[in-house]
C-alpha positions in Angstrom: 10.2 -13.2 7.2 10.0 -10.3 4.8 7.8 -6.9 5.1 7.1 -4.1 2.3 5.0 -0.9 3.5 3.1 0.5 0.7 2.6 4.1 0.1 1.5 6.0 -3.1 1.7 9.4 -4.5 -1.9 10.3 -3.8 -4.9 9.1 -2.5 -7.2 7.1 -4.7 -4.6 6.0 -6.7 -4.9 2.3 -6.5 -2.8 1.2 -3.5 -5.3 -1.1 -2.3 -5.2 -3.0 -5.7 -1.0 -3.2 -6.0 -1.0 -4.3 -2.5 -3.7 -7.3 -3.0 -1.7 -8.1 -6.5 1.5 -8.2 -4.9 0.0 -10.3 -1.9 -1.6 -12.7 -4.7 2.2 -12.5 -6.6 3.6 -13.8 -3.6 1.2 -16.4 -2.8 1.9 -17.8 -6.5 5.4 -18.3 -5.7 3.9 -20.2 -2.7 5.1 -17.8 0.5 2.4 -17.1 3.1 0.9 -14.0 2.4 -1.2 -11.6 4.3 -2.1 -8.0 4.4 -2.4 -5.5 7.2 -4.0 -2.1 6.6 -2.6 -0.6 10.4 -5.0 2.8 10.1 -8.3 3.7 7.9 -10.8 5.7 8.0 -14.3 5.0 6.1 -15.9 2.0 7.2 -19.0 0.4 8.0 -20.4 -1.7 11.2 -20.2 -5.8 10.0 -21.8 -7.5 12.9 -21.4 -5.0 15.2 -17.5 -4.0 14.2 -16.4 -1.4 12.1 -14.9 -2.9 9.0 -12.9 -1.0 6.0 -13.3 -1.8 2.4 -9.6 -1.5 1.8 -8.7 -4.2 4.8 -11.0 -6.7 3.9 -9.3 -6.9 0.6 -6.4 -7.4 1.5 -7.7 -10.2 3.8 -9.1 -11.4 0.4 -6.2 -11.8 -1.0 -3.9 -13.4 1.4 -3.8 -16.9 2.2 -3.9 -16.9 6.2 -6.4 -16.4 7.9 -6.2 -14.0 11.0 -8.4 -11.4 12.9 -9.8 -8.6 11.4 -8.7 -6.4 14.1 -5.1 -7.3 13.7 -5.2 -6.6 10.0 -6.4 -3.3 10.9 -6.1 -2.0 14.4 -7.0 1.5 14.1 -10.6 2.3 12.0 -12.3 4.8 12.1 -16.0 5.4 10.6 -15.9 9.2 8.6 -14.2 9.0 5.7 -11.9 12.1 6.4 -8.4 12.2 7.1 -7.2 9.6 9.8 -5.9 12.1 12.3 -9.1 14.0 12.0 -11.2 10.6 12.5 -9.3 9.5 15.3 -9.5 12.9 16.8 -13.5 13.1 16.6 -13.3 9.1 18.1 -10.7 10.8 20.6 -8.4 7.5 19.5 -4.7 8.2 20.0 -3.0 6.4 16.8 0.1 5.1 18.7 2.7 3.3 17.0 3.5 0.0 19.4 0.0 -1.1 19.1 0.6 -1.2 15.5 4.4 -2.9 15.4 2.8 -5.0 17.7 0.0 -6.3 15.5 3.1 -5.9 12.5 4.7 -8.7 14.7 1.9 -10.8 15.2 1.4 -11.4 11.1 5.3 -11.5 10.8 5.3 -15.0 12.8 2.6 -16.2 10.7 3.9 -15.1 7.1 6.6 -15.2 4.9 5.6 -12.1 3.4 3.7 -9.0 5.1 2.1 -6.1 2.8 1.7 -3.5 4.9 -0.6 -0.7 3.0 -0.4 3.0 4.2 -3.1 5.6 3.9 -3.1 8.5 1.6 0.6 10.2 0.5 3.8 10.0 2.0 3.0 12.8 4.2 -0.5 11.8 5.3 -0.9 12.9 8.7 -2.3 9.8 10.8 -2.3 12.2 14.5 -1.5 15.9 14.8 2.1 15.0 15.1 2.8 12.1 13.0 2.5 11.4 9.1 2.5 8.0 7.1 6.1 8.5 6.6 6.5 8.6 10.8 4.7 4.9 11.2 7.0 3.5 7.7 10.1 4.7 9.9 9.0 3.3 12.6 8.2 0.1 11.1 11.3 0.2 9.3 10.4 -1.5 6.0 11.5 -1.6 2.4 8.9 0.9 0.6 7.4 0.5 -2.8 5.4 3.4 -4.4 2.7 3.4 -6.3 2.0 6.4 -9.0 -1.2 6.6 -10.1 -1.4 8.4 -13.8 -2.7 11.1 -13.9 -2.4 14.8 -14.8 0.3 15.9 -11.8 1.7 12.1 -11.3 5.0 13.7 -12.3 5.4 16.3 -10.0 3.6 13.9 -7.2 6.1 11.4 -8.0 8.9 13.5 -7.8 8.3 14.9 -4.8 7.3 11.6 -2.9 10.7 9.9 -4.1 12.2 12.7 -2.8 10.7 12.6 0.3 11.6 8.3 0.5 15.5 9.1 -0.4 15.6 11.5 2.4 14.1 9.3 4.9 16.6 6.8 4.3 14.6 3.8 4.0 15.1 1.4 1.4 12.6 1.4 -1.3 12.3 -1.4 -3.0 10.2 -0.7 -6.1 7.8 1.5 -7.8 4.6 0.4 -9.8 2.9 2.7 -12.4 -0.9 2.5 -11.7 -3.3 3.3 -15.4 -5.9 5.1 -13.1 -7.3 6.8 -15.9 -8.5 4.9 -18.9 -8.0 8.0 -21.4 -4.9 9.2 -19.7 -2.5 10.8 -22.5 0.8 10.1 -23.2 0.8 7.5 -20.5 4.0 5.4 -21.7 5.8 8.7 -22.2 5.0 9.6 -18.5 6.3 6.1 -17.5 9.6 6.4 -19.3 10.0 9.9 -17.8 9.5 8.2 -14.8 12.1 6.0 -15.2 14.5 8.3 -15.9 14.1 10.5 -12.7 13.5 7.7 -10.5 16.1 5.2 -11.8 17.5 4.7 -8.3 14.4 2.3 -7.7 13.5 -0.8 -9.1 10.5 -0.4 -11.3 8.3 -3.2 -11.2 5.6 -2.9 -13.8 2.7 -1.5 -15.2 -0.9 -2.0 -14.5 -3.1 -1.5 -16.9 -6.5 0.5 -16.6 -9.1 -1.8 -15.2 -13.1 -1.4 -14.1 -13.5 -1.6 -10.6 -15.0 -5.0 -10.9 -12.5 -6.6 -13.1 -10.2 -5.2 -10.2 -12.5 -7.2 -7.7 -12.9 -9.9 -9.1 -10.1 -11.1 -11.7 -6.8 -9.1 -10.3 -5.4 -12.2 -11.1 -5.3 -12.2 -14.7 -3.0 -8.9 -14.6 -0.4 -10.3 -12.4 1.7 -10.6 -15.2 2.0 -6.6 -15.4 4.2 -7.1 -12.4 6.9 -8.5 -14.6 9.9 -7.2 -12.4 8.8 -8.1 -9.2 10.8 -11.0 -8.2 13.4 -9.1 -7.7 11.9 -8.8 -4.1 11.7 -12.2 -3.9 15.9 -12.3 -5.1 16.9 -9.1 -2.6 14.6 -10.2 0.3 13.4 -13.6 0.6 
């Protein structure tokens, strides 16, 4: 059973999309694959429950089906910050409920993508941050760097930030976020250069949202270097 918790240097930076392409990448080398998004905020009521965009691709994209609520145990309706969502729901975020839920797709999978929310630093309750629940969950990390104008400076900091924590990370993918973006294969090799302690694992190239939606498929190949997690932890 093998887990990777995905974080990114920013919000809106495509974290959503790696994660569903690297479920998808997984499920073409035929391992059971599912997502679990453990805390979000923004959602609307399906039937009653409050469902997130983000979850329900991941759910998408894996090739198990389980509940929605165990994909994603904490949601929250206002798009704002989790810890101030779960604050005006007066939810406490608490990590066992989400290892638990964490366990419950781990017996069911081969491979878990566990997507975080926001930065690195995120705070998810008024005394814990993404980085808190990745620790407690204690899984390989792969970042995601969405280019743009301060991706170098967020991406420096954040692998900072992952080195110190002492987790593994297991990869990074550079995210096209911006279809005009200058210099965007100079930023990636600068990338390289600083963050050459972590496996890079490709590009992805700018894509509409509803190419992203509906054809992620066709730019799996962009992940050339990923089976290395495949060699180092299946």
């Amino acid at each position: 059973m093998a887990g990777f918790f995905i974080t990114g240097t920013d919000t809106e930076i495509g974290k959503t999309f790696v994660s569903s392409l690297l479920i998808q990448f997984f499920v073409g080398k035929a391992y059971k694959a599912v997502g679990m998004k453990p805390v979000a905020s923004g959602a609307r009521k399906v039937g009653g429950v409050l469902q997130n965009e983000d979850a329900l691709s991941l759910m998408q994209a894996s090739n198990i089906e389980v509940e929605y609520k165990t994909v994603n145990p904490y949601t929250f309706e206002a798009a704002v910050s989790p810890h101030i969502a779960a604050e005006q729901a007066g939810v406490e975020i608490k990590h066992e409920m989400i290892k638990n839920n964490y366990h419950k797709l781990q017996q069911v999978a081969d491979v878990v993508i566990v997507e975080g929310v926001g930065g690195w630093y995120a705070p998810i309750s008024c005394h814990t941050t993404v980085a808190d629940l990745a620790e407690a969950l204690q899984l390989p990390v792969i970042l995601v760097v969405g280019l743009r104008l301060g991706c170098l400076n967020h991406a420096l900091l954040t692998a900072q930030a992952l080195r110190q924590s002492g987790l593994i990370v297991a990869g990074w993918v550079a995210n096209h976020i911006e279809e005009d973006f200058l210099s965007a294969d100079k930023n990636i090799e600068t990338l390289k250069h600083y963050l050459n302690d972590f496996p890079y694992l490709g590009s992805i190239p700018f894509t509409s949202n509803a190419v992203k939606s509906d054809k992620g498929t066709l730019i799996l190949q962009n992940l050339h270097n990923a089976n290395v997690l495949i060699e180092k932890y299946l």
